[in-house]
C-alpha positions as CSV (number, residue, x, y, z in Angstrom):
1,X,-27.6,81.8,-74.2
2,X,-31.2,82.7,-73.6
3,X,-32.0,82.4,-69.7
4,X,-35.1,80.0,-70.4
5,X,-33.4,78.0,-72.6
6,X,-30.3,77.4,-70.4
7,X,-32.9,76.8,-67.2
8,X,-34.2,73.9,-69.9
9,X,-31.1,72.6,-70.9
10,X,-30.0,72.6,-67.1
11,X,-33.3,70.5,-66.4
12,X,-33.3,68.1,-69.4
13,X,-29.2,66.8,-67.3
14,X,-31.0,67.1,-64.0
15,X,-33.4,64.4,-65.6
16,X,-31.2,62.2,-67.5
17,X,-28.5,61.9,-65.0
18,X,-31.3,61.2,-61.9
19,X,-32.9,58.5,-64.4
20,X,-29.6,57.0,-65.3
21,X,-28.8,56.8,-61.5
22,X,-32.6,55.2,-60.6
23,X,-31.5,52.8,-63.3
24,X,-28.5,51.3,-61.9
25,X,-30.1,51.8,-58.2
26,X,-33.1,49.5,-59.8
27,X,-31.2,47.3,-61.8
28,X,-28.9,46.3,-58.6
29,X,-32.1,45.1,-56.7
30,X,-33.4,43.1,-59.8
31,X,-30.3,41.3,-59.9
32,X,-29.4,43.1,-63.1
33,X,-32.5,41.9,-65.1
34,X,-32.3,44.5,-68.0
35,X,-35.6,43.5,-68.9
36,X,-37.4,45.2,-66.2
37,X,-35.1,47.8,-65.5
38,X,-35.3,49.5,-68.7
39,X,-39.1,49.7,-68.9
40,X,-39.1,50.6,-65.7
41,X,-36.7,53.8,-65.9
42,X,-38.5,54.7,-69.1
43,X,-41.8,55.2,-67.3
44,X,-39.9,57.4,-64.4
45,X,-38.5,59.5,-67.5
46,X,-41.9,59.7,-69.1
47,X,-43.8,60.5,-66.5
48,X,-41.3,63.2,-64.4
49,X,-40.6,64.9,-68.0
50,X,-44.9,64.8,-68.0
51,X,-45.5,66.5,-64.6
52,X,-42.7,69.1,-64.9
53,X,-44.3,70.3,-68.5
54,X,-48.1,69.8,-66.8
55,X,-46.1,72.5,-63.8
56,X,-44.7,74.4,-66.2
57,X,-47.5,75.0,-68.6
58,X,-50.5,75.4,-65.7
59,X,-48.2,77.4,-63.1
60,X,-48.8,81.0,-65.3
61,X,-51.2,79.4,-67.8
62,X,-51.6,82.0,-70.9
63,X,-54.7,82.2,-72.0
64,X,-56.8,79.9,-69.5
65,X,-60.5,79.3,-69.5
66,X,-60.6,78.3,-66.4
67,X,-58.7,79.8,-63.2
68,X,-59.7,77.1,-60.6
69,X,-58.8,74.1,-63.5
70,X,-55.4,75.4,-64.1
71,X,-54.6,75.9,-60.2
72,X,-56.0,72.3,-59.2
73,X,-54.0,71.1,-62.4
74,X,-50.7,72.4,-61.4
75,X,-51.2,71.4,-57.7
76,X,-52.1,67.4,-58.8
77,X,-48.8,67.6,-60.8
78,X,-46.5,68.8,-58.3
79,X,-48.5,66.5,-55.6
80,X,-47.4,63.2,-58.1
81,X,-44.2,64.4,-58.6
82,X,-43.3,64.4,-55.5
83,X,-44.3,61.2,-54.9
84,X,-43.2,59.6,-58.2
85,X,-39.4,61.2,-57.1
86,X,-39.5,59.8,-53.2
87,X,-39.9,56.3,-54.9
88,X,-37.0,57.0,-57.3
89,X,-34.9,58.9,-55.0
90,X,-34.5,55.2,-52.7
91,X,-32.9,53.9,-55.6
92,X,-30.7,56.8,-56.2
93,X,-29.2,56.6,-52.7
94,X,-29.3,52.9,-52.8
95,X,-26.8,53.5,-56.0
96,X,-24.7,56.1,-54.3
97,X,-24.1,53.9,-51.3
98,X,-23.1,51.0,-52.8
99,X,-20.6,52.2,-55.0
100,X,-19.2,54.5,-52.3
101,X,-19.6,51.9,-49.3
102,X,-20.2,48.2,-50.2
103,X,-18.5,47.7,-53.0
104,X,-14.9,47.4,-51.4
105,X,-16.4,44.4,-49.3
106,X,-18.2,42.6,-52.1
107,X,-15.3,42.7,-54.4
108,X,-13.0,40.6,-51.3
109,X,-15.6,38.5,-50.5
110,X,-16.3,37.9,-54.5
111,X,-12.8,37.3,-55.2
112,X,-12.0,35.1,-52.3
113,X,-15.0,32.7,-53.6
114,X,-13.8,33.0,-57.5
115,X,-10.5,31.7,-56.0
116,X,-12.0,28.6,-54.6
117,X,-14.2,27.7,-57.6
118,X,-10.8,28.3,-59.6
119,X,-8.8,26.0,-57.7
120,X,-11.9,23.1,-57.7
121,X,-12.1,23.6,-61.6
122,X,-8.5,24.2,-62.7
123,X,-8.0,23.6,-66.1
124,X,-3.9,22.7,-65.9
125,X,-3.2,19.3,-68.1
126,X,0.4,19.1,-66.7
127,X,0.5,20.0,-62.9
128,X,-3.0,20.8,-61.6
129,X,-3.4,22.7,-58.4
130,X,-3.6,21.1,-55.3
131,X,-7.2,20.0,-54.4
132,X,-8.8,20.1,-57.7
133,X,-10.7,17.9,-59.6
134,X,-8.4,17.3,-62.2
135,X,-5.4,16.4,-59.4
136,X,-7.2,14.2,-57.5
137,X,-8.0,12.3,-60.9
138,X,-4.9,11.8,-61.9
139,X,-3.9,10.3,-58.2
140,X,-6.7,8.0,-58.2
141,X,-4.8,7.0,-61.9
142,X,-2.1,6.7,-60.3
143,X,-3.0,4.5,-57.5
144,X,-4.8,2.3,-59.8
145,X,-1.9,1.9,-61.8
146,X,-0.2,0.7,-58.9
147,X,-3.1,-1.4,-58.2
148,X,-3.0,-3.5,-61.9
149,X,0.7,-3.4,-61.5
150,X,0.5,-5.8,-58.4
151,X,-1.7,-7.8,-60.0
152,X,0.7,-8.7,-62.9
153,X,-1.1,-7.2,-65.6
154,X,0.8,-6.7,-68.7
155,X,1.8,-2.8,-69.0
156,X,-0.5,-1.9,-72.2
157,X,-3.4,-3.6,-70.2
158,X,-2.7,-1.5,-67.4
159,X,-2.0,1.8,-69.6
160,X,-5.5,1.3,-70.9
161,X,-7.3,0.3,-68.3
162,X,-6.2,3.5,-66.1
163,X,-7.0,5.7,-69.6
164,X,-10.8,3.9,-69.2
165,X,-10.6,5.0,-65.8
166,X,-9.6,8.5,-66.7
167,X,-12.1,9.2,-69.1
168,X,-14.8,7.8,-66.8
169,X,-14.3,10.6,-64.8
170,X,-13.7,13.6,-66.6
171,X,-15.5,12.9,-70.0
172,X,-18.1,10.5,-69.2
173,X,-19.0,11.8,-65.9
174,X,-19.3,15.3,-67.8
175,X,-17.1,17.0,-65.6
176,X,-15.3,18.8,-68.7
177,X,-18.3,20.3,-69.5
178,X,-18.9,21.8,-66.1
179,X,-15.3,22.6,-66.2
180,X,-15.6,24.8,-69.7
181,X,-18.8,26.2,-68.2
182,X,-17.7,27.1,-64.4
183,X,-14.2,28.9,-66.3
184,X,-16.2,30.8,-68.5
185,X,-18.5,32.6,-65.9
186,X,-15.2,32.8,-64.0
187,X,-13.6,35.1,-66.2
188,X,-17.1,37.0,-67.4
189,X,-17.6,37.7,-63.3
190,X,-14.0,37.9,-62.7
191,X,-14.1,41.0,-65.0
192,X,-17.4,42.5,-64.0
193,X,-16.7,42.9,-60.6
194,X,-13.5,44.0,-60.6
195,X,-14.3,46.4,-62.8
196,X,-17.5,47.1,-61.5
197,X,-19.4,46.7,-64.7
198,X,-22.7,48.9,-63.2
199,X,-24.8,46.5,-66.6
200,X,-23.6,43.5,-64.9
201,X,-22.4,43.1,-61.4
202,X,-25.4,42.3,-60.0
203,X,-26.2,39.8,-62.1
204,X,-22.7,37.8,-62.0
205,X,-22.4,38.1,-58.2
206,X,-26.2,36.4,-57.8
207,X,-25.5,34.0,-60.1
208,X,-22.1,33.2,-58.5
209,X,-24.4,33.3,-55.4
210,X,-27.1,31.2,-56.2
211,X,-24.4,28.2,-58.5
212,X,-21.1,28.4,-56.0
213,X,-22.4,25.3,-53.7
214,X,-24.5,23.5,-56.8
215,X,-21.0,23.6,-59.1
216,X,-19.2,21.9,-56.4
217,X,-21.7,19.7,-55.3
218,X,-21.7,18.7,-59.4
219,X,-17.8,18.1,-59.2
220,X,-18.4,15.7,-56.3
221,X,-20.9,13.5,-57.9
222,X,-18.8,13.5,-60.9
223,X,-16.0,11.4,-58.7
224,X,-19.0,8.9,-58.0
225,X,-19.5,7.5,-61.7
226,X,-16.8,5.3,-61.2
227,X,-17.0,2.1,-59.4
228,X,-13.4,2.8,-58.3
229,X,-13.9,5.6,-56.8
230,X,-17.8,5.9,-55.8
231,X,-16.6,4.8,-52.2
232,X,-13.5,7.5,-51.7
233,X,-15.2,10.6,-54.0
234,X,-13.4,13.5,-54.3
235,X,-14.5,16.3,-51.7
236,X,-14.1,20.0,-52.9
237,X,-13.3,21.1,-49.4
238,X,-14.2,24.7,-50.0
239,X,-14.1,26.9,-46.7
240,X,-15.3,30.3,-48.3
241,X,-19.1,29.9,-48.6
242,X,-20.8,33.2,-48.4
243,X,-24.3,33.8,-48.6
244,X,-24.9,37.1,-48.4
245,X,-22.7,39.0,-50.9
246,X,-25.9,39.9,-53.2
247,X,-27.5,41.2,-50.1
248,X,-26.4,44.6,-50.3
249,X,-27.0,45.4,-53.7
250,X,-30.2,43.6,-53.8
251,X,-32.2,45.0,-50.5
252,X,-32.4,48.1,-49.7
253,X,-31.9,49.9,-46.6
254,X,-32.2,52.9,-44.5
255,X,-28.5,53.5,-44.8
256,X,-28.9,54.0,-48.7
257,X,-29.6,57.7,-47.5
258,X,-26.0,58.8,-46.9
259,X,-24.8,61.8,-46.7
260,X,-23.6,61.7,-50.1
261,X,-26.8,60.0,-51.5
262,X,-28.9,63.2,-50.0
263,X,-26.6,65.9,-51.7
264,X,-26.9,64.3,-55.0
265,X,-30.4,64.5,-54.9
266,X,-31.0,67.5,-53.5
267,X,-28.8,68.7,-56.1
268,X,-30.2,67.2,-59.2
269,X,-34.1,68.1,-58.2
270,X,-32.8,72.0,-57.9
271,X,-31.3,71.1,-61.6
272,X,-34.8,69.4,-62.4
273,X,-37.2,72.2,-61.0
274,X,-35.3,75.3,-61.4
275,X,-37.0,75.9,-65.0
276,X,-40.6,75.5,-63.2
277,X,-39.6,77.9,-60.3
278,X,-38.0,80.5,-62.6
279,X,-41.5,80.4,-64.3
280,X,-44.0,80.9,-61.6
281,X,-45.2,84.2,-60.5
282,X,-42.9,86.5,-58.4
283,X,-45.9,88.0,-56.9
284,X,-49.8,87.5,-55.8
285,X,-50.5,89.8,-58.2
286,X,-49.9,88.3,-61.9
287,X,-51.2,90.5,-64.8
288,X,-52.6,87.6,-66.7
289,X,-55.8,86.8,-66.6
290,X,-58.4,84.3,-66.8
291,X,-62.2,84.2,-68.0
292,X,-64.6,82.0,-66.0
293,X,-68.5,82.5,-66.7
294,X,-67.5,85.4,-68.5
295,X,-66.5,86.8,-65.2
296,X,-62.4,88.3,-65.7
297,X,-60.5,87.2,-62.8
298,X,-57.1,88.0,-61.8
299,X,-54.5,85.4,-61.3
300,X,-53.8,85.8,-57.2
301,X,-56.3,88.7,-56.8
302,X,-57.2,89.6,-53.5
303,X,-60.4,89.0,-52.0
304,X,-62.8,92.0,-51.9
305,X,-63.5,93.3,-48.4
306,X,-66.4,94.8,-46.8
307,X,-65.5,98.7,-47.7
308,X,-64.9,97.6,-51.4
309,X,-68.0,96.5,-51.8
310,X,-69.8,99.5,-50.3
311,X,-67.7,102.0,-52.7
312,X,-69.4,99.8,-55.2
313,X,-72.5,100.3,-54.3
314,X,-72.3,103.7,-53.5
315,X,-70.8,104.4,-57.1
316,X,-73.7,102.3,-58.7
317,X,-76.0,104.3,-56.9
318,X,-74.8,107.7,-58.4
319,X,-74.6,106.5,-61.5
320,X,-78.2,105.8,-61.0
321,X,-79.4,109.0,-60.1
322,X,-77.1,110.8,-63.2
323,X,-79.0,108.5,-65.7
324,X,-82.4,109.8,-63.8
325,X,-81.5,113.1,-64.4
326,X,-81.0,112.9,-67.6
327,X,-84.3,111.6,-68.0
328,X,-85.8,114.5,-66.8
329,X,-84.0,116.6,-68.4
330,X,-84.4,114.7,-71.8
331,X,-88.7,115.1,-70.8
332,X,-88.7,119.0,-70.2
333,X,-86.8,119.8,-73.5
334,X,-89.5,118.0,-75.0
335,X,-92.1,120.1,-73.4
């Protein structure tokens, strides 16, 4: 393969796989808005694949008109890439350290809260978990069985009575439709975490964040629809409450820059800019050359000194006094 067009193919990966990482770095902090992620990595593609052609073109520029354009060009280019990949760069380490440090800990402290919003909402007809929703219904149906019972109701009264009471509180109330809803992200963030879904994660786990205390607040207002039980509700009791598992994949930090995080993009900008260095000028002294003012200058010439100058003149001189010479020569054939 040619040597220019392997140096390209090694820069076009070097780009892709630094924007895929800025993307997931970015998308983490957004709380995995794909909406603004996706724009946003498309501009950082656009505009590094921009300034490393803008490098590329005006480093040895073939044919310029204008020596001082082409210099000043190349140098605003490299001075905005820089900058344009230190802004990226945070998000590249800020990916690298959460999938290689945090992600361990969010997982635990994910699952440990899943647990709890399974147990509030289990969906068991037959033998609920203890503590649920759904158990503590059936024991307030119980005890008000046993309630109509000692008041010498007839037994179909009763049965339908506690059925009334039943349905108050998991139909009416609309507790089975929180229940459908809360099982269903259950299982979406369930899988997305532990499979660390790079798309999703961050999304599930704010969302589990921000709806973990409002879902069980729900379940307890539920148990107040009835008269029965408005003045004994059910209480969720839930004693894993965290508040900060978003925090590291949202805010960023001066850790971000790990060891690992550095290597990666150290490695990927030598992968990114090794087709613009291969293209510079080994030397000061570049044979191309560029026309200003129809004055030929030469790319990285050195400035003239003193003694130059003087040889100049000094040669201009006798050139002088050759084409006088002639002249007189030219007027006595004449003669």
């Amino acid at each position: 393969m040619n040597k220019k067009i392997f140096f390209l193919v090694l820069c076009g990966l070097g780009l892709t796989l630094w924007c895929v990482a800025f993307f997931f770095g970015f998308n983490y902090t957004q709380n995995g808005a794909l909406m603004v992620s996706i724009p946003v990595t498309l501009f950082v593609l656009l505009m590094m694949a921009g300034l490393i052609f803008l490098m590329r073109k005006f480093c040895n520029p073939n044919g310029a008109d204008n020596y001082r354009v082409a210099k000043n060009t190349e140098k605003a280019s490299l001075v905005i890439y820089v900058i344009v990949s230190l802004c990226s760069a945070i998000y590249i380490g800020h990916f690298v350290t959460v999938s290689m440090n945090d992600k361990t800990a969010i997982q635990d402290k994910v699952d440990k809260e899943l647990k709890e919003l399974d147990r509030i909402f289990d969906m068991s007809d037959d033998t609920p978990v203890a503590g649920s929703y759904m158990a503590w219904v059936m024991d307030e149906c119980e005890n008000y069985r046993i309630k109509l019972q000692g008041e010498g109701m007839a037994s179909t009264t009763i049965e339908t009575k506690v059925a009334e009471l039943e349905d108050e509180l998991v139909i009416q109330s609309g507790f089975s439709t929180l229940q459908d809803n809360v099982q269903k992200f259950l299982g979406e963030c369930s899988y997305s975490v532990k499979n660390w879904i790079w798309l999703t994660v961050s999304e599930k786990i704010s969302l589990l964040e921000a709806n973990k205390k409002q879902w069980e607040d729900e379940a307890e207002q539920c148990a107040m629809k009835s008269d029965y039980t408005k003045d004994e509700p059910y209480k969720c009791n839930s004693t894993e409450n965290y508040t900060d598992i978003a925090s590291p994949l949202t805010n960023l930090s001066w850790s971000d820059f790990s060891i690992s995080a550095i290597i990666l993009i150290i490695v990927l900008q030598f992968m990114i800019l090794l087709t613009y260095i291969s293209e510079r000028p080994n030397t000061g002294r570049d044979p191309i050359r560029y026309k200003n003012n129809d004055f030929v200058r030469s790319y990285g010439a050195k400035k003239k000194t003193s003694s130059d100058f003087s040889s100049s003149a000094n040669l201009v001189n006798e050139e002088s006094k050759q084409d006088n010479s002639d002249i007189v020569i030219n007027i006595d054939d004449e003669e």
